[in-house]
PyMOL CGO cylinders between C-alpha atoms (Angstrom):
from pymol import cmd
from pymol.cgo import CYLINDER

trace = [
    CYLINDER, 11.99, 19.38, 15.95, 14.97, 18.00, 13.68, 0.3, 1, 1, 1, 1, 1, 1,
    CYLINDER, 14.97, 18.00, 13.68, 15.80, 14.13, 14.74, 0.3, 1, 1, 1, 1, 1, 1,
    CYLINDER, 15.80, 14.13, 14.74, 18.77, 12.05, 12.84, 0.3, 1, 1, 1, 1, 1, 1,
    CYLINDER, 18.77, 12.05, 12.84, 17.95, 8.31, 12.01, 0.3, 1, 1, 1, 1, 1, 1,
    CYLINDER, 17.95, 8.31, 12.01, 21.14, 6.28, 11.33, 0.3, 1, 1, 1, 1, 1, 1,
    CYLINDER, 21.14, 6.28, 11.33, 20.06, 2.66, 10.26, 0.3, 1, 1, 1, 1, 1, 1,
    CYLINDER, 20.06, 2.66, 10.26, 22.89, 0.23, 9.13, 0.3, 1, 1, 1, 1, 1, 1,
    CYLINDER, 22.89, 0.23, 9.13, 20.41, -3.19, 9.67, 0.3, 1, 1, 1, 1, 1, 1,
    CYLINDER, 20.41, -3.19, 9.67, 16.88, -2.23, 8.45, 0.3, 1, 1, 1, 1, 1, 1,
    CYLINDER, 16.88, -2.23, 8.45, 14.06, -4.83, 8.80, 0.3, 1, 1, 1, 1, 1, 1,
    CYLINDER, 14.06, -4.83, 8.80, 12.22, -2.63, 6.01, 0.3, 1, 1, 1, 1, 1, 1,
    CYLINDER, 12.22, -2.63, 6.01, 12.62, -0.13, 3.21, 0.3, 1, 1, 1, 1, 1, 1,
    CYLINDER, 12.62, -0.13, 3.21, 8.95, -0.08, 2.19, 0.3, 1, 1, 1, 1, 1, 1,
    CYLINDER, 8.95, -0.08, 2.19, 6.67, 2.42, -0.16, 0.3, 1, 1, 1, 1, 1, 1,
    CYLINDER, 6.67, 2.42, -0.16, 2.99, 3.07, -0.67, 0.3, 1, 1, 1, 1, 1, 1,
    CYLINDER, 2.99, 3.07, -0.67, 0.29, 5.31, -1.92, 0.3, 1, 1, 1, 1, 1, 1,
    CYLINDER, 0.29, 5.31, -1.92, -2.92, 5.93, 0.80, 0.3, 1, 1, 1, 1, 1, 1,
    CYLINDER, -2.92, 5.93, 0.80, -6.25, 7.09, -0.96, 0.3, 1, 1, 1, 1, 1, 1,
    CYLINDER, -6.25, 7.09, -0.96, -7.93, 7.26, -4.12, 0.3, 1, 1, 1, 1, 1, 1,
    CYLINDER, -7.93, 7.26, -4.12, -6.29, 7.84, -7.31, 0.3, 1, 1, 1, 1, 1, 1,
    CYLINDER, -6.29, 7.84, -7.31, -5.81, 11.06, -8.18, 0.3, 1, 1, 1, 1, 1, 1,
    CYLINDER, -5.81, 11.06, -8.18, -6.04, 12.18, -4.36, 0.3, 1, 1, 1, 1, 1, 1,
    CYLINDER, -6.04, 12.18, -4.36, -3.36, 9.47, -3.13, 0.3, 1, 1, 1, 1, 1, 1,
    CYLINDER, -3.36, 9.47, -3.13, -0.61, 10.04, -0.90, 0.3, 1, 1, 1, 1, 1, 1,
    CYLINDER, -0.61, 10.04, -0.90, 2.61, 8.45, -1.17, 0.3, 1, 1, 1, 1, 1, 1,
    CYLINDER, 2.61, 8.45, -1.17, 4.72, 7.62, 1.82, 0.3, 1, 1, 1, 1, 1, 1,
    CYLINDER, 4.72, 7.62, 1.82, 8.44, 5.93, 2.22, 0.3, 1, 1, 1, 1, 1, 1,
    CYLINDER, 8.44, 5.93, 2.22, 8.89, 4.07, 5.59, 0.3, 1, 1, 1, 1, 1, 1,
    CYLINDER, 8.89, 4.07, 5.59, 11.87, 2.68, 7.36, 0.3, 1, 1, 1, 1, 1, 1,
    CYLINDER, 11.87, 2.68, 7.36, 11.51, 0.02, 9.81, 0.3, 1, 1, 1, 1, 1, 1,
    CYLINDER, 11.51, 0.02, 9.81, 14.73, -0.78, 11.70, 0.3, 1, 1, 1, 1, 1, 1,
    CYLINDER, 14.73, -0.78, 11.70, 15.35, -1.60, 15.28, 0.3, 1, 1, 1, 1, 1, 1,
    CYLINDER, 15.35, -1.60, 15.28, 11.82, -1.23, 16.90, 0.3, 1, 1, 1, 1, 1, 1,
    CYLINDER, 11.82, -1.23, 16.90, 10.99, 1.98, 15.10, 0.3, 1, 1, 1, 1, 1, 1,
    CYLINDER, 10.99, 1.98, 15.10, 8.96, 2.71, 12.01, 0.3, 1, 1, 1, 1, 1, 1,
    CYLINDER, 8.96, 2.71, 12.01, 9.89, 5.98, 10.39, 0.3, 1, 1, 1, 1, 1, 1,
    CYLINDER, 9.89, 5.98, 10.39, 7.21, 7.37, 7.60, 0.3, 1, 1, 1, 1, 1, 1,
    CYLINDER, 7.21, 7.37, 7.60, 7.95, 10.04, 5.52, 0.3, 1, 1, 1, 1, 1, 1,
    CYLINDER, 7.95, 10.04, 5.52, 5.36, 11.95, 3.12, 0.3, 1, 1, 1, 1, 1, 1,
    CYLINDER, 5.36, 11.95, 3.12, 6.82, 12.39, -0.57, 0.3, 1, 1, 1, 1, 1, 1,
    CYLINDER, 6.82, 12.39, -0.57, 5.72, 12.75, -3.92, 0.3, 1, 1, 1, 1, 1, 1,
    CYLINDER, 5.72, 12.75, -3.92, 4.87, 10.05, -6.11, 0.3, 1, 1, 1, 1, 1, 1,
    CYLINDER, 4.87, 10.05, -6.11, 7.79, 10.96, -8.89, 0.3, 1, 1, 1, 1, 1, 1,
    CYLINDER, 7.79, 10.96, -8.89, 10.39, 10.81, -5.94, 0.3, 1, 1, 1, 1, 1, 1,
    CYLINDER, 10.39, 10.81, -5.94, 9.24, 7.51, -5.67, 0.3, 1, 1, 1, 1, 1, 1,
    CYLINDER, 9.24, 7.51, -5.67, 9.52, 6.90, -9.13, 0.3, 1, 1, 1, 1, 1, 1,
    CYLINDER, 9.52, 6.90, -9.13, 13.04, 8.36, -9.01, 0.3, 1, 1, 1, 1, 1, 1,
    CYLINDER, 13.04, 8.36, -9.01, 14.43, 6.76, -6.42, 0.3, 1, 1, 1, 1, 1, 1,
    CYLINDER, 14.43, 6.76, -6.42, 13.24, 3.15, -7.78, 0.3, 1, 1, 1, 1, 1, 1,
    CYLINDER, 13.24, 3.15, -7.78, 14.55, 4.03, -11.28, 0.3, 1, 1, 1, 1, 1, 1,
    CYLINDER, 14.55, 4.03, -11.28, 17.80, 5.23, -9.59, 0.3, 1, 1, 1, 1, 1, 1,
    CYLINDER, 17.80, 5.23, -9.59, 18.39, 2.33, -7.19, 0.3, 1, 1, 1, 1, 1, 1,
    CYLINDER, 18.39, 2.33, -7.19, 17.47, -0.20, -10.83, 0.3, 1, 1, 1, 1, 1, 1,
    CYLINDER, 17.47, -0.20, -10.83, 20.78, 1.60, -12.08, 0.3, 1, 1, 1, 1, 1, 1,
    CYLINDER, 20.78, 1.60, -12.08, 22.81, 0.99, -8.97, 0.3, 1, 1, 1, 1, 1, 1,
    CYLINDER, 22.81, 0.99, -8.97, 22.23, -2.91, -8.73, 0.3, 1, 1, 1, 1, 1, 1,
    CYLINDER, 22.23, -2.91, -8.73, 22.87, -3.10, -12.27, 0.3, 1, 1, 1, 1, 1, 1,
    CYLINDER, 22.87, -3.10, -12.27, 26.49, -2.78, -11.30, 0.3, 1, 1, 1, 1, 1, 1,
    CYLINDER, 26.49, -2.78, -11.30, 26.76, -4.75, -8.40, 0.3, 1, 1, 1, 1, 1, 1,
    CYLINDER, 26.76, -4.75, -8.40, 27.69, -8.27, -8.69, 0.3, 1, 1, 1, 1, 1, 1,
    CYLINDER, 27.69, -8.27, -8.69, 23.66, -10.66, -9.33, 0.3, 1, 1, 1, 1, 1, 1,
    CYLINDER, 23.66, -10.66, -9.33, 23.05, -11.69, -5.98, 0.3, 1, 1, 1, 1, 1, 1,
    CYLINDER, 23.05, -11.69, -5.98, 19.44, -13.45, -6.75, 0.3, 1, 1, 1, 1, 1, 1,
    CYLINDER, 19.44, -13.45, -6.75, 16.53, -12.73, -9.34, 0.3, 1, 1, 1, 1, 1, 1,
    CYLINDER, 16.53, -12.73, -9.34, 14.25, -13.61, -6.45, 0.3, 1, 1, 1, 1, 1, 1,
    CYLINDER, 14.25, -13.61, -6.45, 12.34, -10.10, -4.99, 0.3, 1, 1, 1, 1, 1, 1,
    CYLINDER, 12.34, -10.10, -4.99, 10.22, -11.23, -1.48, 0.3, 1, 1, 1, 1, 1, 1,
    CYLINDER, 10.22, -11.23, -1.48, 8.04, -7.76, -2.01, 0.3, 1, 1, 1, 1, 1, 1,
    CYLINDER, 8.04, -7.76, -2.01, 6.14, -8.73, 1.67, 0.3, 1, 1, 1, 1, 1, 1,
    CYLINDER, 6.14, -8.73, 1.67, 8.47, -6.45, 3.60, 0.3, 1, 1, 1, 1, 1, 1,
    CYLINDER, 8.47, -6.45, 3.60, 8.64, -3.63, 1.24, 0.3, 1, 1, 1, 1, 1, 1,
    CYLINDER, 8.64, -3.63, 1.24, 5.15, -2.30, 1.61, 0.3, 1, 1, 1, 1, 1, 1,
    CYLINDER, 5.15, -2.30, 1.61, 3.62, 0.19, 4.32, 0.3, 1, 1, 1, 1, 1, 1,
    CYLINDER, 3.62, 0.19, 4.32, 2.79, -0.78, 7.70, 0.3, 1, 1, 1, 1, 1, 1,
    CYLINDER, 2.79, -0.78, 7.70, -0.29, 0.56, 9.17, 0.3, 1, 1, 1, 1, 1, 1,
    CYLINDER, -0.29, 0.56, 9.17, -0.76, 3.03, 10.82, 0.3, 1, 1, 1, 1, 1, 1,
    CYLINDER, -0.76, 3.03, 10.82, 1.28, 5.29, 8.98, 0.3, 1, 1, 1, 1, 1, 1,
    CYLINDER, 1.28, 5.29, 8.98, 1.96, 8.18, 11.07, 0.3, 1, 1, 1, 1, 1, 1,
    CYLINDER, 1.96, 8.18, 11.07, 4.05, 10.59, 8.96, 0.3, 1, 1, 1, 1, 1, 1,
    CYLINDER, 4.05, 10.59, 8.96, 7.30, 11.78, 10.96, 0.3, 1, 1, 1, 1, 1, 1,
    CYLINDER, 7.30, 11.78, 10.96, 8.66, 14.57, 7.83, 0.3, 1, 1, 1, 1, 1, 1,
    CYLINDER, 8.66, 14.57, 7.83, 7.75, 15.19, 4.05, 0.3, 1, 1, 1, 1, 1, 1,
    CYLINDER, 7.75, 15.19, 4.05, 10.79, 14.67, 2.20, 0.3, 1, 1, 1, 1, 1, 1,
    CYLINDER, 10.79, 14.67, 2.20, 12.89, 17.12, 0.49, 0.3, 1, 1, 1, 1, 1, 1,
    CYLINDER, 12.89, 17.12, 0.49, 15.85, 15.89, -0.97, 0.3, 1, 1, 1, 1, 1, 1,
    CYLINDER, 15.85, 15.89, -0.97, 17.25, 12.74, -1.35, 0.3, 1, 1, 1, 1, 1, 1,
    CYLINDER, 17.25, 12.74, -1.35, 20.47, 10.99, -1.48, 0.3, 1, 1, 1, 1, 1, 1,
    CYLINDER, 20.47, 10.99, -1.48, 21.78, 7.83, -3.07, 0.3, 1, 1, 1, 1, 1, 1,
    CYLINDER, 21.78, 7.83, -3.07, 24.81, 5.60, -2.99, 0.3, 1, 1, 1, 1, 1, 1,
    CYLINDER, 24.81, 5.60, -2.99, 26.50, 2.43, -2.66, 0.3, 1, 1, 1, 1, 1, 1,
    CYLINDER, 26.50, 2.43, -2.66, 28.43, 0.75, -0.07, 0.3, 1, 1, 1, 1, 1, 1,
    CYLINDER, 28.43, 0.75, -0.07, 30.96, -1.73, -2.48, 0.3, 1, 1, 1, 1, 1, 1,
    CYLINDER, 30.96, -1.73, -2.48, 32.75, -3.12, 0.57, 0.3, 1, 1, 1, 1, 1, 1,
    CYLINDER, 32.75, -3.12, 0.57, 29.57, -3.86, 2.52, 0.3, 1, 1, 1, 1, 1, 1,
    CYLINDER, 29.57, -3.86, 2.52, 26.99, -4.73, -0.57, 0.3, 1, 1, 1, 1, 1, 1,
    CYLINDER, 26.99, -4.73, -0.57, 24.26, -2.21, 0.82, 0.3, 1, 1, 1, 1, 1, 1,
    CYLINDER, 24.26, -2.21, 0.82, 22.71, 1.02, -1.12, 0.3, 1, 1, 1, 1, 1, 1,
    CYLINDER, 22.71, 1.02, -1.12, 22.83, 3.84, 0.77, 0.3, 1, 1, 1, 1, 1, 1,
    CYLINDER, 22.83, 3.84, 0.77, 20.11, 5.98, 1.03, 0.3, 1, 1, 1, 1, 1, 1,
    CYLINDER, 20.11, 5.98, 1.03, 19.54, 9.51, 2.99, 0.3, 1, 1, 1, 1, 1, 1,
    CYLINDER, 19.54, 9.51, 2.99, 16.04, 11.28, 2.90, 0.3, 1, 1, 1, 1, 1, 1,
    CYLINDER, 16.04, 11.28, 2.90, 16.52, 14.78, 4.30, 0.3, 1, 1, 1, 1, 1, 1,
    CYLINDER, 16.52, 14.78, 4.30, 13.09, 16.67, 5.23, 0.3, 1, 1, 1, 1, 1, 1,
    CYLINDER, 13.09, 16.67, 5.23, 11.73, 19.79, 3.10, 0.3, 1, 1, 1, 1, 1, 1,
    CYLINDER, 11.73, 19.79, 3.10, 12.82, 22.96, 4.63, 0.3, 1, 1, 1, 1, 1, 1,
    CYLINDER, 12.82, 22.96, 4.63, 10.47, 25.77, 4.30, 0.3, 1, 1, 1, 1, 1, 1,
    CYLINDER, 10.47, 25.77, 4.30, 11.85, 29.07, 3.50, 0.3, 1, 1, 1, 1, 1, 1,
    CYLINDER, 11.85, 29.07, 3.50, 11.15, 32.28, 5.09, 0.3, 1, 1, 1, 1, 1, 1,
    CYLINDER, 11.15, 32.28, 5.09, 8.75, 34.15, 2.44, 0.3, 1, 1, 1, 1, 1, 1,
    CYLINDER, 8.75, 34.15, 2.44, 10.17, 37.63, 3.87, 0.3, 1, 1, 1, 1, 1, 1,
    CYLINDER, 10.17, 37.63, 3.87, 13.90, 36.69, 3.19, 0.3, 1, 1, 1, 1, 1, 1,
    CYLINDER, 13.90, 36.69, 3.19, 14.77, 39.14, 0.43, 0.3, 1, 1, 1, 1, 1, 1,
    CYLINDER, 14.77, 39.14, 0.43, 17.94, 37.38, -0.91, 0.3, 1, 1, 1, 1, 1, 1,
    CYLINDER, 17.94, 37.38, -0.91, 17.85, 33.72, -1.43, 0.3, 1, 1, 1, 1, 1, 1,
    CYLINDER, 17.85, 33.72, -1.43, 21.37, 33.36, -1.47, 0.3, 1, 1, 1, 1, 1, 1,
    CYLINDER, 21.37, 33.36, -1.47, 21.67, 34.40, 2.28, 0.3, 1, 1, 1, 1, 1, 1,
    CYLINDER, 21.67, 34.40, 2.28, 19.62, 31.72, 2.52, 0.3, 1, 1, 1, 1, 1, 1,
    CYLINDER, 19.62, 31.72, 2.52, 22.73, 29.15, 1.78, 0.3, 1, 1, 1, 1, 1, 1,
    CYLINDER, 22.73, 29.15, 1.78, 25.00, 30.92, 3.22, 0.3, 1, 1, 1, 1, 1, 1,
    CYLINDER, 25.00, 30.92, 3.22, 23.91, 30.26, 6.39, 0.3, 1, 1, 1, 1, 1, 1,
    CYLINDER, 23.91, 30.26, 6.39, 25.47, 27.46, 8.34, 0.3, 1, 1, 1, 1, 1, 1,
    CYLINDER, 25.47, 27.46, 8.34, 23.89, 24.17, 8.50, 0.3, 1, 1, 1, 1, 1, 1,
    CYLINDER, 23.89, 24.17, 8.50, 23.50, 23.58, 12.54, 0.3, 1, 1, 1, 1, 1, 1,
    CYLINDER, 23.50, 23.58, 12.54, 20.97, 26.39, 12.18, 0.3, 1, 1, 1, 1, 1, 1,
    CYLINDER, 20.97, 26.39, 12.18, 18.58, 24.41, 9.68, 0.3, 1, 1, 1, 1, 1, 1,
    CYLINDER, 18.58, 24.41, 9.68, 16.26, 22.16, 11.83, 0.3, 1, 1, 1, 1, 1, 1,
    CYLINDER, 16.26, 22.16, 11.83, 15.31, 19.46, 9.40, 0.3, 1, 1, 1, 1, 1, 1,
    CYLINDER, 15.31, 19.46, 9.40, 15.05, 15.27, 10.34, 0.3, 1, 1, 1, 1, 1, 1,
    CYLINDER, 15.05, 15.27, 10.34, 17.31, 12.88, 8.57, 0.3, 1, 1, 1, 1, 1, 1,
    CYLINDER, 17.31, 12.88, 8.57, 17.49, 9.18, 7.79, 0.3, 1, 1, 1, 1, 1, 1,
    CYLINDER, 17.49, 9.18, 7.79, 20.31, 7.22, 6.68, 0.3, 1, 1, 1, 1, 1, 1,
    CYLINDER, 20.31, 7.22, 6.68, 19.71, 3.35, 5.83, 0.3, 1, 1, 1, 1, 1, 1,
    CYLINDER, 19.71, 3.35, 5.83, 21.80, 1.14, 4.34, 0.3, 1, 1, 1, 1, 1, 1,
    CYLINDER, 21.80, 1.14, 4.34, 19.66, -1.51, 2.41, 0.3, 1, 1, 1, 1, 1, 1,
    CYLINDER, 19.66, -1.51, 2.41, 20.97, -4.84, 0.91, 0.3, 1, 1, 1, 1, 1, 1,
    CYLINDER, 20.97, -4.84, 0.91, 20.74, -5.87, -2.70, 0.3, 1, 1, 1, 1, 1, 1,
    CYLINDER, 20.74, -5.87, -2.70, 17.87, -7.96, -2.28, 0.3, 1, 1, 1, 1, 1, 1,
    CYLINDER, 17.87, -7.96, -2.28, 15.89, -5.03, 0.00, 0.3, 1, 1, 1, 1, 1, 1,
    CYLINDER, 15.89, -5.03, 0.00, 16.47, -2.07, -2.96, 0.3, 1, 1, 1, 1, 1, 1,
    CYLINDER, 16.47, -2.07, -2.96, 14.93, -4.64, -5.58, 0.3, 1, 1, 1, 1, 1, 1,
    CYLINDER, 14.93, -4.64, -5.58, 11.71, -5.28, -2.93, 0.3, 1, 1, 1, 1, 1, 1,
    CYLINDER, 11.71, -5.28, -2.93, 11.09, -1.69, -3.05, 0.3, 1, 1, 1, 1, 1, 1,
    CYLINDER, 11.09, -1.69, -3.05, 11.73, -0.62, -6.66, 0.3, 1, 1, 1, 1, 1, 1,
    CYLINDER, 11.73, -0.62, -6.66, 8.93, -3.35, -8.11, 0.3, 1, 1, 1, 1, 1, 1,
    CYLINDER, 8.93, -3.35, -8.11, 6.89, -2.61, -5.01, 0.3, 1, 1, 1, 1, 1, 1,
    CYLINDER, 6.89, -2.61, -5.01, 7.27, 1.45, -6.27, 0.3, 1, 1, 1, 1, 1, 1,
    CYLINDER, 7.27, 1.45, -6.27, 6.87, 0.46, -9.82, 0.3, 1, 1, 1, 1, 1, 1,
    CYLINDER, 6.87, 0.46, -9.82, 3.67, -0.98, -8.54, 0.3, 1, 1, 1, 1, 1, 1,
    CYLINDER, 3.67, -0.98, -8.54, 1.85, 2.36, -6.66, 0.3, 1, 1, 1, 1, 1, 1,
    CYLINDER, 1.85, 2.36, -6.66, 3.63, 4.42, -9.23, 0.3, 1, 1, 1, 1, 1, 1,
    CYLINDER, 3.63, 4.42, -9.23, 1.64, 2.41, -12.36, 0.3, 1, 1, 1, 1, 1, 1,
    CYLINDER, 1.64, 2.41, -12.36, -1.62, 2.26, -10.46, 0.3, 1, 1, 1, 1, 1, 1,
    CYLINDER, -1.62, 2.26, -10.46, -2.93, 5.30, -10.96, 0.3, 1, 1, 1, 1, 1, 1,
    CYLINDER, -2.93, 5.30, -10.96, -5.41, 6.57, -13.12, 0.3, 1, 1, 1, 1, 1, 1,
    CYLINDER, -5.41, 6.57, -13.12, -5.54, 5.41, -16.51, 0.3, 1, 1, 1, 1, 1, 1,
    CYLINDER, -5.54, 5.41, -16.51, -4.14, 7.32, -19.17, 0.3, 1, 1, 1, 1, 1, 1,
    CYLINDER, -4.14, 7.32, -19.17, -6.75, 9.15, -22.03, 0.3, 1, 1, 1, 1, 1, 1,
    CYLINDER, -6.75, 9.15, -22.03, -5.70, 7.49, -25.40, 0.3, 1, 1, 1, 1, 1, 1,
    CYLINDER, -5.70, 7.49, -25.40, -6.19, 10.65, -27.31, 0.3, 1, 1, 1, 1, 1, 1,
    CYLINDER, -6.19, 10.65, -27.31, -4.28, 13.10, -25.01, 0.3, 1, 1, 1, 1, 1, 1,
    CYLINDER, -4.28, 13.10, -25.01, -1.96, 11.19, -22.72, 0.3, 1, 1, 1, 1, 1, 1,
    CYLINDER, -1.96, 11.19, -22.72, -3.77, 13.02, -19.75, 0.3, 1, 1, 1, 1, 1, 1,
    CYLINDER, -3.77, 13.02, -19.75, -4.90, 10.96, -16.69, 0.3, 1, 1, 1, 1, 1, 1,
    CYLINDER, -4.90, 10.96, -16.69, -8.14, 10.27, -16.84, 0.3, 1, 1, 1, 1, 1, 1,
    CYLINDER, -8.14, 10.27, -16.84, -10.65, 11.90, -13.81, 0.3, 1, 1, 1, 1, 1, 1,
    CYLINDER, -10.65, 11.90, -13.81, -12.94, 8.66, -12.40, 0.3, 1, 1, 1, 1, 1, 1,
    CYLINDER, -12.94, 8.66, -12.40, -15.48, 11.92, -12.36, 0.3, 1, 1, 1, 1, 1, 1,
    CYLINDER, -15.48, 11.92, -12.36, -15.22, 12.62, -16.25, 0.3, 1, 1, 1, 1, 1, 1,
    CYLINDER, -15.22, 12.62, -16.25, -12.39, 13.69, -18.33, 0.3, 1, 1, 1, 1, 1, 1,
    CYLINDER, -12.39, 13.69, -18.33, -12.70, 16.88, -20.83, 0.3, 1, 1, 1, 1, 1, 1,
    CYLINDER, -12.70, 16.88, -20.83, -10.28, 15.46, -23.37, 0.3, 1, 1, 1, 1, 1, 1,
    CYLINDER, -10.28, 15.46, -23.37, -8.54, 18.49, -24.95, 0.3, 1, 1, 1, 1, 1, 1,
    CYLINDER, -8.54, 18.49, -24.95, -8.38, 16.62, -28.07, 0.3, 1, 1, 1, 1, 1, 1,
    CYLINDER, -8.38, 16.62, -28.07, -12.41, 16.15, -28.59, 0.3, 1, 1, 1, 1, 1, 1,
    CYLINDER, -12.41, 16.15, -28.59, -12.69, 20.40, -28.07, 0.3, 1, 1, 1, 1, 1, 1,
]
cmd.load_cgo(trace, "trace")
């Protein structure tokens, strides 16, 4: 069932990884008037949207070097509401906010012959959930050293081969 979040106040634009690494989940959430909305994604949309939203406030006036990351990480529980598909990005010069839009995955039909009927169809017949949130200056920093964080603390990475490294062993290609 497709639902539309529009947030133009958000308490939180937060990100986090649940689980082991190499078996970790990443999540986005969006906490704005009495609602927490979670979406499942992929850690390099994370990384993507933090290196993104690093570009945007680089030309917007400095408003502050100081990040408060408190708000920008997940609240528990996390109960996932979509998995994220695509994403959207811009800024709001007027009002100082970064706009962001996370639109949810839509599966395709594996016995549609022609893709291209596929988007020519119009789009009140795709059922896919949507959030729009506006975030300040100060919010977009929170979450991009808060993603650089979960995005760095992975695995660590095999000197030799640039591969991560399993906790269970790691058959360097390298040493074969």
């Amino acid at each position: 069932m497709a639902s539309y979040y529009d947030f133009e106040n958000a308490d939180a634009f937060a990100t986090g990884a649940i689980g082991r690494p190499g078996d970790r989940t990443f999540y986005v959430q969006v906490r704005a008037e009495g609602r927490v909305i979670s979406v499942k994604c992929e850690k390099g949309q994370v990384a993507a949207m933090a290196e993104y939203l690093r570009g945007m406030l680089k030309d917007l006036p400095d408003t502050g070097t100081h990040v408060d990351t408190s708000s920008a990480t997940l609240q528990s529980p996390v109960d996932q509401d979509f998995v994220l598909g695509s994403v959207g990005l811009g800024v709001d010069r007027p009002n100082m906010r970064m706009v962001i839009q996370l639109e949810e995955m839509v599966l395709v039909d594996e016995e549609e012959e022609d893709i291209f009927d596929l988007l020519d169809e119009d789009d009140e017949d795709v059922d896919a959930s949507m959030v729009r949130v506006l975030l300040t200056p100060a919010q977009a920093r929170a979450f991009c050293e808060t993603a650089e964080l979960f995005v760095n603390a992975g695995r660590a990475i095999c000197k030799w081969c640039a591969a991560p490294v399993d906790p269970a062993g790691h058959a360097c290609p390298k040493f074969n």
